[in-house]
Structures are given as structure tokens and as C-alpha cells.
N, CA, C and O of each residue as an XYZ file, in Angstrom:
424
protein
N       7.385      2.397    -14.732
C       7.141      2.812    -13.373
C       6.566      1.662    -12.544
O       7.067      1.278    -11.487
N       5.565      1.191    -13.062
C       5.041     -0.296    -12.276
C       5.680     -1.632    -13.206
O       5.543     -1.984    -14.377
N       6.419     -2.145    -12.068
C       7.401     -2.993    -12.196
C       6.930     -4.145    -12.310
O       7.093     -4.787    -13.348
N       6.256     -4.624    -11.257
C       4.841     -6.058    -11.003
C       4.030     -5.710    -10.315
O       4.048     -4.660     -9.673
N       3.349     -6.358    -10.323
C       1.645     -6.257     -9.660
C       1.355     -7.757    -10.195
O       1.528     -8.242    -11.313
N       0.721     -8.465     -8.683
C       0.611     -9.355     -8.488
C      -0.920     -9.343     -7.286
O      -1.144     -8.665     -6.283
N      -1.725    -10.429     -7.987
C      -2.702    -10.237     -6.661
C      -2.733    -11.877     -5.771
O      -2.499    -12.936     -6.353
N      -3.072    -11.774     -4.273
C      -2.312    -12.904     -3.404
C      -4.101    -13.248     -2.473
O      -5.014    -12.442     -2.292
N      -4.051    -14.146     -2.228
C      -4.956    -14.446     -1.336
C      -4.776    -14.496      0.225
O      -3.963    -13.796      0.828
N      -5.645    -15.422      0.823
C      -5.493    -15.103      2.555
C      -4.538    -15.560      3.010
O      -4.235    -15.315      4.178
N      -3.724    -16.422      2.153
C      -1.975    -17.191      3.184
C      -1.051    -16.442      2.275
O       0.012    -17.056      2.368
N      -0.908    -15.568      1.548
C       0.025    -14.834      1.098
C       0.420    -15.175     -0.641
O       1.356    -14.644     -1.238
N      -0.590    -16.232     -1.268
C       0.200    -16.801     -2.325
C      -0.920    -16.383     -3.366
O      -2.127    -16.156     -3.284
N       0.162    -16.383     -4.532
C       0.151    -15.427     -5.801
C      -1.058    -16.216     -6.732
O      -1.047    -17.268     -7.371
N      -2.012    -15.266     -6.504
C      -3.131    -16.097     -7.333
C      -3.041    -15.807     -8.845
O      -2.379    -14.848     -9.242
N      -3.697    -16.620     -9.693
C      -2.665    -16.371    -11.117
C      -4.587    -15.998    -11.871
O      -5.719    -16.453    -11.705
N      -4.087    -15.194    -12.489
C      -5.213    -14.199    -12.921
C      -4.645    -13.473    -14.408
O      -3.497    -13.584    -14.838
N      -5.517    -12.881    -14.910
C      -5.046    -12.161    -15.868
C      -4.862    -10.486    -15.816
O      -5.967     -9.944    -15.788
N      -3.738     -9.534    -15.796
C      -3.909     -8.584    -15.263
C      -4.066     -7.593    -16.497
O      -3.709     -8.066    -17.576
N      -4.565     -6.243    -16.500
C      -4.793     -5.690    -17.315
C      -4.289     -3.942    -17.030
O      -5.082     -3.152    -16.518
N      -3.053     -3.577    -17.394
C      -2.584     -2.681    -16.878
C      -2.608     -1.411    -18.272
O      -2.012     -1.419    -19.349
N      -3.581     -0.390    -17.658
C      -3.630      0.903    -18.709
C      -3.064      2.103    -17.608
O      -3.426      2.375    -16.463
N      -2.052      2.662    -18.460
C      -1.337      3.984    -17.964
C      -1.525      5.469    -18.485
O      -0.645      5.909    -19.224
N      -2.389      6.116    -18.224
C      -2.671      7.599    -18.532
C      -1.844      8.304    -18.017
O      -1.845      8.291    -16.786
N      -0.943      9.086    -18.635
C      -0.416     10.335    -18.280
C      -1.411     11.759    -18.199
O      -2.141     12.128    -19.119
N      -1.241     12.511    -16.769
C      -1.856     13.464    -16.363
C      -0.795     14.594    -15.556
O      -0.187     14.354    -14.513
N      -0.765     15.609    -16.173
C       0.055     16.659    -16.068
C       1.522     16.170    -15.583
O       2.268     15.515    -16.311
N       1.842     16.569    -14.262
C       3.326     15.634    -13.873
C       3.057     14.735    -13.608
O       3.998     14.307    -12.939
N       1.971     13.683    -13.689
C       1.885     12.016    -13.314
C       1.121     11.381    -13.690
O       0.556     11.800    -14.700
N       0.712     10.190    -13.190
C       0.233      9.062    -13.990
C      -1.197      8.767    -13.797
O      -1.757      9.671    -13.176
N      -1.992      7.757    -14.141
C      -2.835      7.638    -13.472
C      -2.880      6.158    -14.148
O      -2.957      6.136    -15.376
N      -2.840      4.996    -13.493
C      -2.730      3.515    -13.431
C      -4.192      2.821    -13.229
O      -4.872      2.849    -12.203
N      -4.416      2.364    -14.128
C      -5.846      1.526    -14.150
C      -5.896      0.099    -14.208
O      -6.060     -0.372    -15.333
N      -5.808     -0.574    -13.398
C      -5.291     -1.875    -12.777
C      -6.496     -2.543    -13.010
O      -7.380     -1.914    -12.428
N      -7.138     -3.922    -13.822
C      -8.151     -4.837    -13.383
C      -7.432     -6.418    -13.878
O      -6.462     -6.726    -14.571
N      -8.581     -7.259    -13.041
C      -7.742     -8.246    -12.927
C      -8.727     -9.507    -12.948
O      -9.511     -9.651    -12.010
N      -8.694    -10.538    -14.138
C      -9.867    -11.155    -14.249
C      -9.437    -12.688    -13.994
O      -8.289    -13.087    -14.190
N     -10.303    -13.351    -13.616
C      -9.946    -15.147    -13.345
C     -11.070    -15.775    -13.855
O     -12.063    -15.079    -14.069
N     -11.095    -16.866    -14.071
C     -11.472    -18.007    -15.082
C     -12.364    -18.246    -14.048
O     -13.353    -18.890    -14.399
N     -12.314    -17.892    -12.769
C     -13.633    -18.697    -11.386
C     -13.375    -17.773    -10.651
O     -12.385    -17.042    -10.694
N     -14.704    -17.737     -9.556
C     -14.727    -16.829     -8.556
C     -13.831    -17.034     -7.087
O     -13.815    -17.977     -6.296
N     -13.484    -16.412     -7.089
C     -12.110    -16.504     -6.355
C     -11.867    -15.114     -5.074
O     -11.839    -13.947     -5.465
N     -11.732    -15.410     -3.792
C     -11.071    -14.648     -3.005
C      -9.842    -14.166     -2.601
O      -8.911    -14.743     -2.039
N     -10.013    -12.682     -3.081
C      -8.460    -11.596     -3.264
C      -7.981    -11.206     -2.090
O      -8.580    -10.206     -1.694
N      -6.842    -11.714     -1.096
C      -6.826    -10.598      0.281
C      -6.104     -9.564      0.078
O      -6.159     -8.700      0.954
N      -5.022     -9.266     -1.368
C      -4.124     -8.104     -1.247
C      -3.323     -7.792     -2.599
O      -2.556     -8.609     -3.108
N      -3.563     -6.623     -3.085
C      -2.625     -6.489     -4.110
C      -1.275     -5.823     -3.702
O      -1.050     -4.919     -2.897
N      -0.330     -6.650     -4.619
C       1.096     -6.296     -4.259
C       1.715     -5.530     -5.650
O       1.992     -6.059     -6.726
N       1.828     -4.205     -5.282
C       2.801     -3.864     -6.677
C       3.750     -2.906     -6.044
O       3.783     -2.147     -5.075
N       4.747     -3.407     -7.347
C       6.319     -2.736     -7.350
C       6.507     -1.672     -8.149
O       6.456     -1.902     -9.357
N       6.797     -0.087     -7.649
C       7.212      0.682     -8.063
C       8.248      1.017     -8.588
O       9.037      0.690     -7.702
N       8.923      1.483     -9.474
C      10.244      1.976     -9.879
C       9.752      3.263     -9.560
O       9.209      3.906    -10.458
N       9.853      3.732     -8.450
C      10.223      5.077     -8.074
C      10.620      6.024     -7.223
O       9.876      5.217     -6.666
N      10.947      6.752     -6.636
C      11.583      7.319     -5.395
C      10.959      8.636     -5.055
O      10.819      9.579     -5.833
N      10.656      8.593     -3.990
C       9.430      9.764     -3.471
C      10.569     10.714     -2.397
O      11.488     10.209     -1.752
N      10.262     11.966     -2.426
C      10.696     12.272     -1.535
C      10.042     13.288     -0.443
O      10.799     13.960      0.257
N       8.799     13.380     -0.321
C       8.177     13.822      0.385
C       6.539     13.715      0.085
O       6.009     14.100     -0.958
N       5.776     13.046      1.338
C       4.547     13.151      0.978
C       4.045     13.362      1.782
O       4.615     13.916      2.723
N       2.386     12.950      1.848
C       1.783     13.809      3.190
C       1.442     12.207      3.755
O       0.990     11.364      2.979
N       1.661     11.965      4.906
C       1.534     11.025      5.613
C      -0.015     10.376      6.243
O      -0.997     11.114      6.332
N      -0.051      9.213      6.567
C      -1.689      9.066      7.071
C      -1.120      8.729      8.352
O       0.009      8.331      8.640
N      -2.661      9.097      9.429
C      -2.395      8.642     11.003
C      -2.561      7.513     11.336
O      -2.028      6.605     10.696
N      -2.987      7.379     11.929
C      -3.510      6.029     12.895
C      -4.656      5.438     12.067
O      -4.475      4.378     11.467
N      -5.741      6.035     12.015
C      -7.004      6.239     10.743
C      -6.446      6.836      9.394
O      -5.970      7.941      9.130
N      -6.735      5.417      8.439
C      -6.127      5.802      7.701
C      -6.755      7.534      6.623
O      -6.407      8.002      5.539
N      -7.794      7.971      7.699
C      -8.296      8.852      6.907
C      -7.833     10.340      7.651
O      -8.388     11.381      7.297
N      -7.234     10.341      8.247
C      -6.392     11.060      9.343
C      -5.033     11.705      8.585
O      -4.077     10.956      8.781
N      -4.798     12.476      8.055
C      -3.497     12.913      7.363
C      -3.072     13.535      8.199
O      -3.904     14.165      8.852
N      -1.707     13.663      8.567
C      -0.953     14.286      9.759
C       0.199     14.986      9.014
O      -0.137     16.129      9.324
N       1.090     15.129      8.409
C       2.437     16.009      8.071
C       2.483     15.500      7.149
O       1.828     14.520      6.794
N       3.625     16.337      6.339
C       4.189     16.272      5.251
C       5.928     15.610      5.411
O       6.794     16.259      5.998
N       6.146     14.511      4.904
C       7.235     13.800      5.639
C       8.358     13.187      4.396
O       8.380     13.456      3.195
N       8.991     12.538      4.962
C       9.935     11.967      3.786
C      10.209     10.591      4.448
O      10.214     10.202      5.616
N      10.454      9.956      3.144
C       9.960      8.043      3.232
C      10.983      7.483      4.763
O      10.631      6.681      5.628
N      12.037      8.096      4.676
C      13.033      7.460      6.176
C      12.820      7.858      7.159
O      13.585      7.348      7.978
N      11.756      8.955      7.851
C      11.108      9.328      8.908
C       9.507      8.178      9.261
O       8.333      8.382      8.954
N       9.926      7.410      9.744
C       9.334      6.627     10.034
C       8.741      6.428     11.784
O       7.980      5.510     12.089
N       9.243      7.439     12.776
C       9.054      7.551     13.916
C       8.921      5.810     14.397
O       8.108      4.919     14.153
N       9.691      5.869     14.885
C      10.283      4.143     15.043
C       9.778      3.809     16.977
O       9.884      2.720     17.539
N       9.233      5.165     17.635
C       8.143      4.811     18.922
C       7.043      4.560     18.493
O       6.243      4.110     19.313
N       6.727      4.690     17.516
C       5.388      3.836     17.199
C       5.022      2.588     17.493
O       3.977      2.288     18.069
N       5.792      1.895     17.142
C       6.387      0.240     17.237
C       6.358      0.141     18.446
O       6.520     -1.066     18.628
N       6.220      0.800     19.783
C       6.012      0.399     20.998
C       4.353      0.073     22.065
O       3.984     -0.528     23.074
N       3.733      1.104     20.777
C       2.206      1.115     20.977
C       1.121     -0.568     21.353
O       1.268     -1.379     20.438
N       0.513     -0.890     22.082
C       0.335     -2.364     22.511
C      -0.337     -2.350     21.479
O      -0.786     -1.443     20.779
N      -0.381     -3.754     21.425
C      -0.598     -4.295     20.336
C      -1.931     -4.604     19.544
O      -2.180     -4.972     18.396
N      -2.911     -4.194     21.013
C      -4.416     -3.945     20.708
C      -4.473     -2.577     20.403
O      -5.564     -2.294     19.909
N      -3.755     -1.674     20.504
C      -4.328     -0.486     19.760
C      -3.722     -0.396     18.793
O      -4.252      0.441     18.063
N      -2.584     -0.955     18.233
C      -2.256     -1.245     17.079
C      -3.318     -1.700     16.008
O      -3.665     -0.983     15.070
N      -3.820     -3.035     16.261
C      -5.005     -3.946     15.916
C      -6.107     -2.871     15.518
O      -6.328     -2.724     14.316
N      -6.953     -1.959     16.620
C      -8.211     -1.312     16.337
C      -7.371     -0.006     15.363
O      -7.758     -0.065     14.196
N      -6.482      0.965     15.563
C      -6.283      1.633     14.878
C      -5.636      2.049     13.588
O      -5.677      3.178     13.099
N      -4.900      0.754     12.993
C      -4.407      0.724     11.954
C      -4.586     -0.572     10.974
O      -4.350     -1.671     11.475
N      -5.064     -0.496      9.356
C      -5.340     -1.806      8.635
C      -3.998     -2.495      8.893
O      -4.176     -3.589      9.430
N      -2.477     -2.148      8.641
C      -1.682     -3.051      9.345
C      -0.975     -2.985     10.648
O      -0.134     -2.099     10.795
N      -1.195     -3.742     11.520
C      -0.623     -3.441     12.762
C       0.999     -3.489     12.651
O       1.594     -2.564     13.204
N       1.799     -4.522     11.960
C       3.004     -4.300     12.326
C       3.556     -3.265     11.572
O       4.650     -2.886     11.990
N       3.192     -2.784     10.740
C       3.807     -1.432     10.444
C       4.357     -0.119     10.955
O       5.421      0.379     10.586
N       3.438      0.440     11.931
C       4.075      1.338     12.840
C       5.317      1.313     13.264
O       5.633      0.419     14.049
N       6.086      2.075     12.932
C       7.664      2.831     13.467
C       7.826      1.190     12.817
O       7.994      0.271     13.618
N       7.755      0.873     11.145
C       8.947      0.666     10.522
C       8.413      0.757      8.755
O       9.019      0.291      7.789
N       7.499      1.281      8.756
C       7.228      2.091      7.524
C       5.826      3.183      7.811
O       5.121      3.382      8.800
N       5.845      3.766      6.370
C       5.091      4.641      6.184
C       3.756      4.647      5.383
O       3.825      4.360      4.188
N       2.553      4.945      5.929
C       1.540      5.077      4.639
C       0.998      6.506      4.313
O       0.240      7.131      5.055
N       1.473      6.944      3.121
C       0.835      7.929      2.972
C       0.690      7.698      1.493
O       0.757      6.605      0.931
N       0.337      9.712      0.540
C      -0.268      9.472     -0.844
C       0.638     11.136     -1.305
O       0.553     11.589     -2.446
């Protein structure tokens, strides 16, 4: 199911670490326990991992990512979002260019 997982710093590049991936199965799903150790102290800006899997409906987050709004499916992406300026983009969402061309939800 997790394909790679990779962790990247502040210009985008793949910091090389040791990763430590434990997978618990829990009723219909998983539960993924990800840690990740380096030889020196070191600043992380983002983990990147690849799923093998296909969702087809979840419950979506708003603007705040603590804001849950509908129950949606991954190609409903409301693509007027993407018109919102670009400072309220900035204060209301951890990524701004995302709006109306993907989705965050759980």
C-alpha cells in the first residue's frame, strides 16, 4: 500500500535518513507507523509518500484545515477555488496553490 516515503527539506530535496516503516492491520484498514532517524540534526520541511490506492469517497477539509465540509470523491475538486486572491489563499490554507486543483481530506 505505501509505495515510498521519502522525507525533503526547505528547497524540495530528498534528505537521506533511515526510514522505519511498521504496518498494523485494524479492522478494514491499516494503521502506518512511520519514524525516521539521521546520523545529525537536521531540518524536515515535508514528508512525501506514495500510495497504492484508490479512494472513492471521503470527507473533505475546508479552508481550515480543521473545518470538514462534505463527503466528496477525489475528481470533485471545485476548480473556482483557484480564483480566490492569493492572500486569502496564503492566511487560509497550509497550501495555497492547491485550491480547485486537488483535494485534502481523511
Amino acid at each position: 500500500m505505501l509505495s515510498q516515503i521519502r522525507l525533503l527539506d526547505d528547497h524540495g530535496q530528498i534528505v537521506t535518513v533511515r526510514c522505519e516503516h511498521v504496518v498494523q492491520e485494524q479492522g478494514s484498514g491499516s494503521i502506518h507507523q512511520i519514524s525516521f532517524t539521521a546520523p545529525h540534526a537536521l531540518r524536515a520541511h515535508s514528508v512525501d509518500a506514495e500510495l497504492d490506492l484508490r479512494v472513492e469517497h471521503f470527507i473533505e477539509h475546508g479552508y481550515q484545515s480543521w473545518s470538514t465540509v462534505r463527503r466528496t470523491t477525489p475528481d470533485d475538486v471545485r476548480s473556482e477555488r483557484a480564483d480566490a486572491p492569493r492572500w486569502f489563499r496564503s492566511q487560509m490554507l497550509a497550501d495555497r496553490q492547491s485550491p480547485g486543483a486537488e483535494l485534502a481530506g481523511e
